[in-house]
N, CA, C and O atoms as a GROMACS GRO file, in nm:
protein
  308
    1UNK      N    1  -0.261   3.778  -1.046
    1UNK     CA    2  -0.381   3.789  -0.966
    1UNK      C    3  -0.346   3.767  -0.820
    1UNK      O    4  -0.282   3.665  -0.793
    2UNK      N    5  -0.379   3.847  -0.725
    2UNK     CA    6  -0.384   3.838  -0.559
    2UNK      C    7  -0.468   3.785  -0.532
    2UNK      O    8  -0.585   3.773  -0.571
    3UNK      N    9  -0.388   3.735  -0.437
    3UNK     CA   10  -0.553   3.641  -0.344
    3UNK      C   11  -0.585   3.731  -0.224
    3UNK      O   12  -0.501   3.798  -0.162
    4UNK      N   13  -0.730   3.724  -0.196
    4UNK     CA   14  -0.785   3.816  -0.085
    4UNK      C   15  -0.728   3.767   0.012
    4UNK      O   16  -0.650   3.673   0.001
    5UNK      N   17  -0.759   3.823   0.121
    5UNK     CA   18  -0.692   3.759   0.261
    5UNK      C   19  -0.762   3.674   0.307
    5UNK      O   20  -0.688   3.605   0.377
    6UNK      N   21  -0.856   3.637   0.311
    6UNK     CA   22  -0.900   3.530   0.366
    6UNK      C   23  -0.880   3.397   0.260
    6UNK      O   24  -0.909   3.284   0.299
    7UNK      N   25  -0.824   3.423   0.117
    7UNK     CA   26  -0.779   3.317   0.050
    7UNK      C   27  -0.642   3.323   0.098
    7UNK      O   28  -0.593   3.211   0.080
    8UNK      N   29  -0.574   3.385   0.139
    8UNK     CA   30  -0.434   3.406   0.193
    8UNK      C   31  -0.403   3.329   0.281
    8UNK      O   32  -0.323   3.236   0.279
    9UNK      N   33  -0.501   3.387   0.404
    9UNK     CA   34  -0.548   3.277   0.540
    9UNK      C   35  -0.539   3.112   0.487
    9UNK      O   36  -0.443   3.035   0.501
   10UNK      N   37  -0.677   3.085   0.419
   10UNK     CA   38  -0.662   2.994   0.407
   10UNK      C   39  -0.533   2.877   0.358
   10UNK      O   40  -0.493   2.775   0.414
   11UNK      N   41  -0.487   2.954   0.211
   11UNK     CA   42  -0.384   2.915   0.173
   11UNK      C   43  -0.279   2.884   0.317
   11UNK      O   44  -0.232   2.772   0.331
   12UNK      N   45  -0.252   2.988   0.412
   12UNK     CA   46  -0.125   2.965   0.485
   12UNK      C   47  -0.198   2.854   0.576
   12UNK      O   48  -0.117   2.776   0.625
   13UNK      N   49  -0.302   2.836   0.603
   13UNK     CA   50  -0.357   2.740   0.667
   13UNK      C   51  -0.355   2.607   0.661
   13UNK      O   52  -0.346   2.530   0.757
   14UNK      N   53  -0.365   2.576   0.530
   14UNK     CA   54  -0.316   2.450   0.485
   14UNK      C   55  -0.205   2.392   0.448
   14UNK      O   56  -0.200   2.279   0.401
   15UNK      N   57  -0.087   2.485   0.471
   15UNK     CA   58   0.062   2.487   0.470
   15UNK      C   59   0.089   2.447   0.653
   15UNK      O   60   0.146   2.343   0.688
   16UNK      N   61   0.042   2.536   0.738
   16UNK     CA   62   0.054   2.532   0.874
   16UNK      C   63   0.042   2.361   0.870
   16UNK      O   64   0.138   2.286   0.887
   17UNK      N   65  -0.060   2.331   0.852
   17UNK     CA   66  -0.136   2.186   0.894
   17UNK      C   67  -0.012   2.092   0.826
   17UNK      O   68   0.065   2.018   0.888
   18UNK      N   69  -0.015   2.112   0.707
   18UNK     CA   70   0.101   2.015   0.687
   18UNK      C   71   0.201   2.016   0.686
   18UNK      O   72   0.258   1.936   0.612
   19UNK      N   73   0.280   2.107   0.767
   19UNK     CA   74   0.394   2.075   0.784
   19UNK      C   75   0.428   2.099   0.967
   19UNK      O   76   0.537   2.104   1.023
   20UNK      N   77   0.276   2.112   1.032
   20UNK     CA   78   0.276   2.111   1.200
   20UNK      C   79   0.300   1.945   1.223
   20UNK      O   80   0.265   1.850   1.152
   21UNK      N   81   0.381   1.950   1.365
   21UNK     CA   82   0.392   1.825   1.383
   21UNK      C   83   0.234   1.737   1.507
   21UNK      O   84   0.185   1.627   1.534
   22UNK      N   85   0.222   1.867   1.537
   22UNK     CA   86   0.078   1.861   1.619
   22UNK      C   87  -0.031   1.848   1.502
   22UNK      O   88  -0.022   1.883   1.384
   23UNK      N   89  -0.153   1.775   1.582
   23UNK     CA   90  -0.269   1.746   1.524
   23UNK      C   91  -0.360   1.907   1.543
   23UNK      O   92  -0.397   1.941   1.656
   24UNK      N   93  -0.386   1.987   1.431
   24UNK     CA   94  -0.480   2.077   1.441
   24UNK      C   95  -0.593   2.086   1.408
   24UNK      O   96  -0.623   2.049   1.294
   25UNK      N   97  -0.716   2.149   1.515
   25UNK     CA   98  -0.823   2.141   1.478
   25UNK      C   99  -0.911   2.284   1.390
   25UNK      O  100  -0.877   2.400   1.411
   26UNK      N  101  -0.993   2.256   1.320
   26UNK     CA  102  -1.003   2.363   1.225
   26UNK      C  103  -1.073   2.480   1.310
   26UNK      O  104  -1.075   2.591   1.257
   27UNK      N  105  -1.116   2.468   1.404
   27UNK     CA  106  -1.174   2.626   1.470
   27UNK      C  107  -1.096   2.689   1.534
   27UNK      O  108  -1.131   2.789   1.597
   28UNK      N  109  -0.922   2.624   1.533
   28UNK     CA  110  -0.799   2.669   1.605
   28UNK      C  111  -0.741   2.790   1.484
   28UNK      O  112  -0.651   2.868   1.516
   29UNK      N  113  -0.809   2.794   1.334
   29UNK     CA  114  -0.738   2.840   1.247
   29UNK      C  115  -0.715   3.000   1.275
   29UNK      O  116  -0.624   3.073   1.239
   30UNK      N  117  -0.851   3.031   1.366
   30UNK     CA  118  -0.755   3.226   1.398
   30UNK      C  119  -0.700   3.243   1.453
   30UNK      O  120  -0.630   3.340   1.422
   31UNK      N  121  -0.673   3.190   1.565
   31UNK     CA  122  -0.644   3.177   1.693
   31UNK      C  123  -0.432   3.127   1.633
   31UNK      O  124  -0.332   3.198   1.624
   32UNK      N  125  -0.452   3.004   1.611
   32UNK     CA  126  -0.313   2.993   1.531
   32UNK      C  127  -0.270   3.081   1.451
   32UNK      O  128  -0.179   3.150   1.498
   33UNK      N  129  -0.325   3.122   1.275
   33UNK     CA  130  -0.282   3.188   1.254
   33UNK      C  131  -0.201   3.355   1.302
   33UNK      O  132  -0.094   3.397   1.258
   34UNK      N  133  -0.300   3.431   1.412
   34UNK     CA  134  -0.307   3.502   1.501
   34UNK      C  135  -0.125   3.492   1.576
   34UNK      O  136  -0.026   3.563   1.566
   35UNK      N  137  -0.144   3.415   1.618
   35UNK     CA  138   0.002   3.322   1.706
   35UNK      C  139   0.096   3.372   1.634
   35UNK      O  140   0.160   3.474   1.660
   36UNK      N  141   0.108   3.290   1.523
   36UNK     CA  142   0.194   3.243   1.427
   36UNK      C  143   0.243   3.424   1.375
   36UNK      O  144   0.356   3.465   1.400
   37UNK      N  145   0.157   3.497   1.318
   37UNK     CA  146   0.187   3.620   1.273
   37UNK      C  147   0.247   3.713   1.378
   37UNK      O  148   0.337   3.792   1.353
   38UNK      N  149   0.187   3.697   1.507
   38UNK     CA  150   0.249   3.793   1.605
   38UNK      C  151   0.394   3.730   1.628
   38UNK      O  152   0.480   3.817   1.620
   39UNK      N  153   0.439   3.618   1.650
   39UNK     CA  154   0.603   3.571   1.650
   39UNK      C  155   0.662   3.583   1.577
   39UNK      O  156   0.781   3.554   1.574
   40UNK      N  157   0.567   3.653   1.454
   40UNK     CA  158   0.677   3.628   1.300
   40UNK      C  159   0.706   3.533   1.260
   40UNK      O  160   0.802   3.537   1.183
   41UNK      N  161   0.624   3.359   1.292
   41UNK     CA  162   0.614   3.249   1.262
   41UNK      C  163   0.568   3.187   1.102
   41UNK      O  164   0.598   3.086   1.038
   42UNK      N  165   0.451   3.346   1.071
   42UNK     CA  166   0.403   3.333   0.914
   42UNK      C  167   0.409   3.464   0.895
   42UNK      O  168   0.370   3.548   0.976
   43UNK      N  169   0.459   3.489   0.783
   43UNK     CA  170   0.450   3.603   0.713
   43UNK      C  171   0.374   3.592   0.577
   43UNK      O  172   0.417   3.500   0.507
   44UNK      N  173   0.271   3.664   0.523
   44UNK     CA  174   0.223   3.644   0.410
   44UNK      C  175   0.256   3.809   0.331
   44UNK      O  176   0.238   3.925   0.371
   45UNK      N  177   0.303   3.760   0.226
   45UNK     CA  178   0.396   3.865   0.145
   45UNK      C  179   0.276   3.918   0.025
   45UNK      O  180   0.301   3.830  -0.058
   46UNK      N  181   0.188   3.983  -0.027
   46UNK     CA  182   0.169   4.012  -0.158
   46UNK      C  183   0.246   4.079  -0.243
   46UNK      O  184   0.255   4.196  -0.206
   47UNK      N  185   0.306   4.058  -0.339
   47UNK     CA  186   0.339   4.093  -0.441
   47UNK      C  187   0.319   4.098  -0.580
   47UNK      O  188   0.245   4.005  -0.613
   48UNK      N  189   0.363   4.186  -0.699
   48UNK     CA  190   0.265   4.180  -0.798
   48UNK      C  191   0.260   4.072  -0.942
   48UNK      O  192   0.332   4.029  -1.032
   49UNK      N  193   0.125   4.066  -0.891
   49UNK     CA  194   0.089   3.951  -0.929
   49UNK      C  195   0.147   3.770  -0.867
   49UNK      O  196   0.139   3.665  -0.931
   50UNK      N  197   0.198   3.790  -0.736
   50UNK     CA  198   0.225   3.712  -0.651
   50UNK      C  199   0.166   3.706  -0.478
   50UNK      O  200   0.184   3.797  -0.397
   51UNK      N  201   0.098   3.583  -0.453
   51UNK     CA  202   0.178   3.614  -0.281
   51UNK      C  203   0.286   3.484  -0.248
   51UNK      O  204   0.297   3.376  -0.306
   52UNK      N  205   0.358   3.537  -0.134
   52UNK     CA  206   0.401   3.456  -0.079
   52UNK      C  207   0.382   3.432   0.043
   52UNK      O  208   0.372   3.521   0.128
   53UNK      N  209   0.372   3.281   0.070
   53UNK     CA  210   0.361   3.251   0.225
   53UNK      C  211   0.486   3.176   0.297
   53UNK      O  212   0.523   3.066   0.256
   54UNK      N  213   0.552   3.248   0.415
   54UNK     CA  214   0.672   3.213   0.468
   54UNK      C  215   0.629   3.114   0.638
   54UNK      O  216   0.603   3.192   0.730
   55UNK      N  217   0.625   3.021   0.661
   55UNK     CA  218   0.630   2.997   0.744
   55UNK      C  219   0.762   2.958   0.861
   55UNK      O  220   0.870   2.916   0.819
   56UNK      N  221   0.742   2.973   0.974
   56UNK     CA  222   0.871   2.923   1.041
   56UNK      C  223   0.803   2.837   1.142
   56UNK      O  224   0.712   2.880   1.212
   57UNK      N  225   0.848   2.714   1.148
   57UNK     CA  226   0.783   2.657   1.318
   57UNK      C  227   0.856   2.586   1.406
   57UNK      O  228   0.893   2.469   1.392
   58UNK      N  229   0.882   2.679   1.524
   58UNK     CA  230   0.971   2.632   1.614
   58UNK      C  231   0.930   2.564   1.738
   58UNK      O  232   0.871   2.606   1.837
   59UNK      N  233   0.986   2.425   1.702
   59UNK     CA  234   0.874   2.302   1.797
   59UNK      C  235   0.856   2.318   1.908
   59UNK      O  236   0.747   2.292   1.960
   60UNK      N  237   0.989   2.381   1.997
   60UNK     CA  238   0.929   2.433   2.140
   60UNK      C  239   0.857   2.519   2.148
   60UNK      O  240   0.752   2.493   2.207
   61UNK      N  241   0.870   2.628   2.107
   61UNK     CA  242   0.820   2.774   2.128
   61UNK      C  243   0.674   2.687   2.112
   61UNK      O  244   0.592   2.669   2.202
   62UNK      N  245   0.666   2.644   1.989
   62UNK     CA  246   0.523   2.609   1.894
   62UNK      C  247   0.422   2.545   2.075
   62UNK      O  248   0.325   2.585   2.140
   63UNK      N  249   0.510   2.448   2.084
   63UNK     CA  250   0.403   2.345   2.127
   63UNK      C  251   0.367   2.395   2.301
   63UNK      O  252   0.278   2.360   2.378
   64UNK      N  253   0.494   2.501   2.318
   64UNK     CA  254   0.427   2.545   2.462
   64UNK      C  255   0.337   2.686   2.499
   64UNK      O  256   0.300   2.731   2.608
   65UNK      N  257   0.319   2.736   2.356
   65UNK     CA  258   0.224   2.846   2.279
   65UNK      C  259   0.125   2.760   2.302
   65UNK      O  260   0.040   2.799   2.382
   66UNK      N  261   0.109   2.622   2.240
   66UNK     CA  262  -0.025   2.599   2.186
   66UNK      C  263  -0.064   2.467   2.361
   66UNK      O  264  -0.175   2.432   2.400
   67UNK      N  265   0.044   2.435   2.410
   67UNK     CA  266  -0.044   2.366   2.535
   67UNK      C  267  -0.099   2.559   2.620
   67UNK      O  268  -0.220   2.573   2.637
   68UNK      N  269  -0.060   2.609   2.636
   68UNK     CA  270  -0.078   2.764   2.712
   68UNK      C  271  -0.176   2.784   2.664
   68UNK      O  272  -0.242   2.849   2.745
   69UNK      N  273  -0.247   2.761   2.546
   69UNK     CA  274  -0.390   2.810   2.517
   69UNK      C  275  -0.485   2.727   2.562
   69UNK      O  276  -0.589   2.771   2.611
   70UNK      N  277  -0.459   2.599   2.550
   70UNK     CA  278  -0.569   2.512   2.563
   70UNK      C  279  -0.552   2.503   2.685
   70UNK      O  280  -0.664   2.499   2.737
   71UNK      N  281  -0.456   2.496   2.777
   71UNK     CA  282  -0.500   2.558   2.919
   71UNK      C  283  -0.547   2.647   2.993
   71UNK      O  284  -0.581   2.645   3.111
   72UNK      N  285  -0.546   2.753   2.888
   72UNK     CA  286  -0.630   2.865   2.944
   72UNK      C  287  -0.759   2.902   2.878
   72UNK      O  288  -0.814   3.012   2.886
   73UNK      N  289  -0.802   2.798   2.811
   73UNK     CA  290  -0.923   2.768   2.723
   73UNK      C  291  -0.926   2.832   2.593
   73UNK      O  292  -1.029   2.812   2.529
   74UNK      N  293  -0.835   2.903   2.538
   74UNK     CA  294  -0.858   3.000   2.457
   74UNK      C  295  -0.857   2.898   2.314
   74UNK      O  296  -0.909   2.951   2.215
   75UNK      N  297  -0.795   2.735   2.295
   75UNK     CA  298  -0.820   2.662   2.227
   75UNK      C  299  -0.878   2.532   2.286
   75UNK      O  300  -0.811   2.442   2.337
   76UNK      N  301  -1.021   2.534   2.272
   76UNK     CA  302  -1.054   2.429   2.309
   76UNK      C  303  -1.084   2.310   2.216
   76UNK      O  304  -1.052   2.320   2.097
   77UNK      N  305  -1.161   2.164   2.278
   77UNK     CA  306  -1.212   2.075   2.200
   77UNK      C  307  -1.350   2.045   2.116
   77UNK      O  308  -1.359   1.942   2.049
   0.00000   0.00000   0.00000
Protein backbone atom coordinates (compact mmCIF):
# COMPACT_ATOMS: atom_id res chain seq x y z
CA UNK A 1 0.00 0.00 0.00
CA UNK A 2 1.31 3.78 -0.92
CA UNK A 3 0.93 6.48 1.05
CA UNK A 4 -0.62 9.66 -0.54
CA UNK A 5 1.57 12.56 -0.53
CA UNK A 6 0.50 14.39 1.94
CA UNK A 7 0.90 11.10 4.18
CA UNK A 8 4.39 11.11 2.57
CA UNK A 9 4.83 14.81 3.64
CA UNK A 10 3.87 14.11 6.75
CA UNK A 11 5.75 10.95 7.31
CA UNK A 12 9.12 12.86 6.04
CA UNK A 13 8.09 15.51 8.44
CA UNK A 14 8.39 13.78 11.41
CA UNK A 15 11.72 12.23 10.42
CA UNK A 16 12.99 16.00 9.55
CA UNK A 17 12.01 17.02 13.24
CA UNK A 18 13.78 14.29 14.74
CA UNK A 19 16.68 14.08 13.55
CA UNK A 20 17.01 18.37 12.94
CA UNK A 21 19.29 19.76 15.34
CA UNK A 22 17.18 23.09 15.26
CA UNK A 23 13.90 23.54 17.08
CA UNK A 24 11.03 23.41 14.28
CA UNK A 25 7.89 25.00 14.19
CA UNK A 26 4.91 23.23 12.60
CA UNK A 27 3.69 26.03 10.05
CA UNK A 28 7.52 25.87 8.84
CA UNK A 29 6.47 22.26 7.45
CA UNK A 30 6.09 23.56 3.54
CA UNK A 31 8.25 25.91 3.51
CA UNK A 32 11.06 23.26 4.93
CA UNK A 33 9.97 20.50 3.27
CA UNK A 34 10.00 22.75 -0.03
CA UNK A 35 13.91 23.59 0.98
CA UNK A 36 14.83 20.31 1.74
CA UNK A 37 13.47 18.76 -1.77
CA UNK A 38 14.88 21.54 -3.94
CA UNK A 39 18.70 20.75 -2.41
CA UNK A 40 18.03 17.19 -2.71
CA UNK A 41 18.06 17.24 1.15
CA UNK A 42 14.74 14.75 1.07
CA UNK A 43 13.91 12.60 -1.43
CA UNK A 44 10.68 10.61 -1.12
CA UNK A 45 10.89 7.41 -3.28
CA UNK A 46 7.45 5.38 -4.00
CA UNK A 47 7.84 2.10 -4.77
CA UNK A 48 5.72 -0.98 -5.10
CA UNK A 49 4.11 -1.46 -2.41
CA UNK A 50 6.81 0.72 -0.61
CA UNK A 51 7.88 4.37 0.01
CA UNK A 52 10.95 5.48 0.97
CA UNK A 53 12.07 8.54 2.70
CA UNK A 54 15.85 9.66 2.29
CA UNK A 55 16.87 12.46 4.16
CA UNK A 56 20.28 14.36 4.16
CA UNK A 57 20.98 17.37 6.60
CA UNK A 58 23.80 19.43 6.20
CA UNK A 59 24.21 21.62 9.40
CA UNK A 60 25.67 24.55 7.65
CA UNK A 61 23.96 24.70 4.50
CA UNK A 62 20.75 23.69 6.88
CA UNK A 63 20.99 26.41 9.41
CA UNK A 64 22.01 29.35 7.04
CA UNK A 65 18.91 28.28 4.64
CA UNK A 66 16.79 28.44 7.58
CA UNK A 67 18.32 31.85 9.51
CA UNK A 68 17.85 33.45 5.48
CA UNK A 69 14.22 32.77 5.76
CA UNK A 70 13.33 33.98 8.94
CA UNK A 71 15.14 37.01 7.98
CA UNK A 72 13.43 37.60 5.16
CA UNK A 73 10.16 36.67 6.85
CA UNK A 74 9.35 33.86 4.76
CA UNK A 75 9.55 31.72 8.26
CA UNK A 76 8.16 33.45 10.85
CA UNK A 77 7.03 33.17 14.70
Amino acid sequence: MQLGQDNQQEGAWGLIKQVCHLPLLEHWQSNIISLMQEQGWLKIISGHGIDVISITLPEEQFNSEISQRVMSGQLTL
